[in-house]
Each structure stands twice: as structure tokens, then as C-alpha cells.
C-alpha positions as CSV (number, residue, x, y, z in Angstrom):
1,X,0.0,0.0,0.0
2,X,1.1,3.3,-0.6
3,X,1.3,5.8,1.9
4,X,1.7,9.9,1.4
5,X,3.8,12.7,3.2
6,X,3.9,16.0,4.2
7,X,6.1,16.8,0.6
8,X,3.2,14.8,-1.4
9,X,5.5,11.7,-2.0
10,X,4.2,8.8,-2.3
11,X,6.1,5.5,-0.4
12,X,5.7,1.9,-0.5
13,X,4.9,0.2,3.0
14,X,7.4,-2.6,4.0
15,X,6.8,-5.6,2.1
16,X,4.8,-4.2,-0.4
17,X,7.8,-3.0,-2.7
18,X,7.6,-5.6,-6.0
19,X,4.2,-5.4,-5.8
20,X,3.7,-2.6,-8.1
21,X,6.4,-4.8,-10.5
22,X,4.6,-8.1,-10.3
23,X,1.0,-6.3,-10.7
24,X,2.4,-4.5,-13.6
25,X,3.4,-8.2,-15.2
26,X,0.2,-9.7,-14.9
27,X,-1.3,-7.2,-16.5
28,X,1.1,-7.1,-19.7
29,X,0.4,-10.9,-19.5
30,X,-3.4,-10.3,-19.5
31,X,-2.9,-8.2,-22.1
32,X,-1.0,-10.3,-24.6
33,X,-3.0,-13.3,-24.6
34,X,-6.2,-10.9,-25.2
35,X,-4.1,-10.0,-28.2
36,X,-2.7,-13.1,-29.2
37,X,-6.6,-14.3,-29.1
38,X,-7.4,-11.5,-31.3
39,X,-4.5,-12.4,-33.9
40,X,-5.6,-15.7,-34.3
41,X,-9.2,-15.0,-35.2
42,X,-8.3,-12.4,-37.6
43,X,-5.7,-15.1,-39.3
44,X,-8.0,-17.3,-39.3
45,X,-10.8,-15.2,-40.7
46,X,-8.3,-14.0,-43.4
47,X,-8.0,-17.6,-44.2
48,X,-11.7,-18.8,-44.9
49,X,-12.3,-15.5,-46.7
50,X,-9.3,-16.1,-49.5
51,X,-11.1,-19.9,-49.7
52,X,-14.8,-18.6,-50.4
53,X,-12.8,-16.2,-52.7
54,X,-11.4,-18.6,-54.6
55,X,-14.5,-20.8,-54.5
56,X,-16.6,-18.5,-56.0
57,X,-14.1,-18.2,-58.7
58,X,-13.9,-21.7,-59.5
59,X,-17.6,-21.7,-59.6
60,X,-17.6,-18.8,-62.5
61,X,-14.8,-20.5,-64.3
62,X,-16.9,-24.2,-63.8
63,X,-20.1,-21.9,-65.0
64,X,-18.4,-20.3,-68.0
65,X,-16.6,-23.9,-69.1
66,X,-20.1,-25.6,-68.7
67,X,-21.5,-22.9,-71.1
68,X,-19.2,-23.3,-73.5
69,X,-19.9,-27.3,-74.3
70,X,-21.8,-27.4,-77.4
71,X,-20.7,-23.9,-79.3
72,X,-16.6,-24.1,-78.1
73,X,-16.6,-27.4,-76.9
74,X,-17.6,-30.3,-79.1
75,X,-20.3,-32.3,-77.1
76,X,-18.6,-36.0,-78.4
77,X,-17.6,-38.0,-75.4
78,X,-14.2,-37.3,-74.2
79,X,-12.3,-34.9,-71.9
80,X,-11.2,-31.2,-72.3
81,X,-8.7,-29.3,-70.1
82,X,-7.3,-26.3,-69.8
83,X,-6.4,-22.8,-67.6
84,X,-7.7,-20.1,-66.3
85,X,-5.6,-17.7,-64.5
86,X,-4.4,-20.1,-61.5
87,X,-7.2,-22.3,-61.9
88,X,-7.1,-26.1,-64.0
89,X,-10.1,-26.9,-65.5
90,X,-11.8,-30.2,-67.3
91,X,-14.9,-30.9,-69.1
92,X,-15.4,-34.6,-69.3
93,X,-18.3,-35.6,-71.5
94,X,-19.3,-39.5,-71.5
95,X,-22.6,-41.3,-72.5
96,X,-24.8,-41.3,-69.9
97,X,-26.2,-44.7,-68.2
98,X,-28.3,-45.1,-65.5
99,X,-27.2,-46.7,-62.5
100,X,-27.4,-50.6,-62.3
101,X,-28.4,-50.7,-66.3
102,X,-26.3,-51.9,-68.9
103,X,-25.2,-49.7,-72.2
104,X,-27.3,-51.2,-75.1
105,X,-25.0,-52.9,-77.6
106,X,-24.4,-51.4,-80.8
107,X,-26.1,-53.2,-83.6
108,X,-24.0,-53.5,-87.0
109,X,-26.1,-51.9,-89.8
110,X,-28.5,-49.5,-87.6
111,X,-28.1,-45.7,-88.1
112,X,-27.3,-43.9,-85.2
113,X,-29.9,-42.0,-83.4
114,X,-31.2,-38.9,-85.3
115,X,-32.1,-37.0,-81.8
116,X,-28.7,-37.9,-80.5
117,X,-27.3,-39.7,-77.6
118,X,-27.8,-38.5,-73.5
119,X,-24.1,-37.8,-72.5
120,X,-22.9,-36.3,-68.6
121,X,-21.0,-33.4,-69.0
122,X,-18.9,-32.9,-65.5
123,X,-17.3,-30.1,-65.0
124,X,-14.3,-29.4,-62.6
125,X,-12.0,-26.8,-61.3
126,X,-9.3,-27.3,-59.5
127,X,-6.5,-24.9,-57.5
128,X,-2.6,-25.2,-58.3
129,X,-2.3,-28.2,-56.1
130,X,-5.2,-29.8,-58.2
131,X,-7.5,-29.7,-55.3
132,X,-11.0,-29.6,-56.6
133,X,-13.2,-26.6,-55.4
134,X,-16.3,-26.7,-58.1
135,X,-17.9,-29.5,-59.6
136,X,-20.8,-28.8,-61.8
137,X,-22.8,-31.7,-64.2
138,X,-25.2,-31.9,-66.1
139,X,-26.9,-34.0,-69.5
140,X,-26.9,-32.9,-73.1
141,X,-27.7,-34.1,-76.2
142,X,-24.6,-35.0,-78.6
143,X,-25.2,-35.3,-82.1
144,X,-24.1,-37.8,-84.2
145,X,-23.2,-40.8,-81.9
């Protein structure tokens, strides 16, 4: 405890001298795990903010490439890649099957179907460590088959 003078200077009782010292550290302490707190959650918010960033990106890129099958892209079953800024896409187009059924076996002699054939078209994007962060499919008609 401090105690005052005549001359208005303040003194430390006996025994109460490293108080002040030791008082003064666990505050600073206080102090820098409130801030070390407030570091991490800012890091970590920095964090999921660049990943929705870039998945929104991949989901424009996935939308533009998925957009382009049938005027840029031929719609004939196989696989188209490519880049976009720091972004790998593909566009895989195969004939589409239902699940459990069989592909009907091509007969020798029959013309193929004048509509077309159902194929998947699958898009994905992928970062620089070919990590996939859009997917997109969907069916489309492809001429010819």
C-alpha cells in the first residue's frame, strides 16, 4: 500500500515494494494473450475469406466452361482441359447410363440416333495443387453418336 507525506510523496509500506512490478506483469500478460486471441481470429478469418474467394471463382470458371460445351466445346464423349488464371479446368463428356443398367450394344447396320445420344458433361475446377473446389454436371444431347 502506498502511503503519502507532508512533501506529497508517495512510499511503499514494508513488504509491499515488487508489488507494483509483479502487478504491472500480470497485466502485460493479460494483455498479450487478449491480443494473441485476437491475432488468431483475424488469421483465421483472413484464411476462410481467400477460400470462399477462390470458390466463387472456380464456380464462374466451372459456369463459363459448362457454357461453352456445345458452341466451343464439341459435345462428343471425351475430356477437355485447360487454364484459367491459377485455376485447372476439365470438361469430361461421356454417355450417360443409368445406375445398375447396362449400355445397349451397338447393332451393325443400324443408323445412329437422329435425336442424339444423352451424354454427362462434369465439370471441374481445381487450384494449383489440383485440389477440386467446383464441380458442376449436367446431361446434353450429342449429335451424331
Amino acid at each position: 500500500m502506498l502511503a503519502g507525506d507532508d512533501k506529497g510523496i508517495l512510499r511503499c509500506k514494508r513488504g509491499e515494494s515488487g508489488s507494483v512490478l509483479i502487478e504491472a506483469m500480470v497485466g502485460a500478460a493479460i494483455i498479450s494473450m487478449t491480443l494473441i486471441g485476437m491475432y488468431e481470429s483475424i488469421v483465421t478469418s483472413a484464411s476462410h475469406n481467400r477460400m470462399a474467394e477462390s470458390r466463387r471463382t472456380a464456380m464462374m470458371i466451372a459456369q463459363s466452361e459448362l457454357a461453352a460445351v456445345g458452341p466451343i466445346i464439341p459435345t462428343t464423349p471425351g475430356t477437355t482441359e485447360g487454364t484459367e488464371g491459377d485455376f485447372y479446368w476439365r470438361v469430361d463428356i461421356s454417355p450417360y447410363q443409368q445406375q445398375g443398367t447396362q449400355p445397349p450394344a451397338p447393332v451393325l447396320g443400324q443408323a445412329p440416333n437422329p435425336v442424339g445420344t444423352l451424354c454427362l458433361v462434369t465439370v471441374t475446377v481445381a487450384d494449383q495443387r489440383r485440389a477440386p473446389l467446383a464441380v458442376l454436371s449436367t446431361l446434353t444431347l450429342a449429335r451424331g453418336i
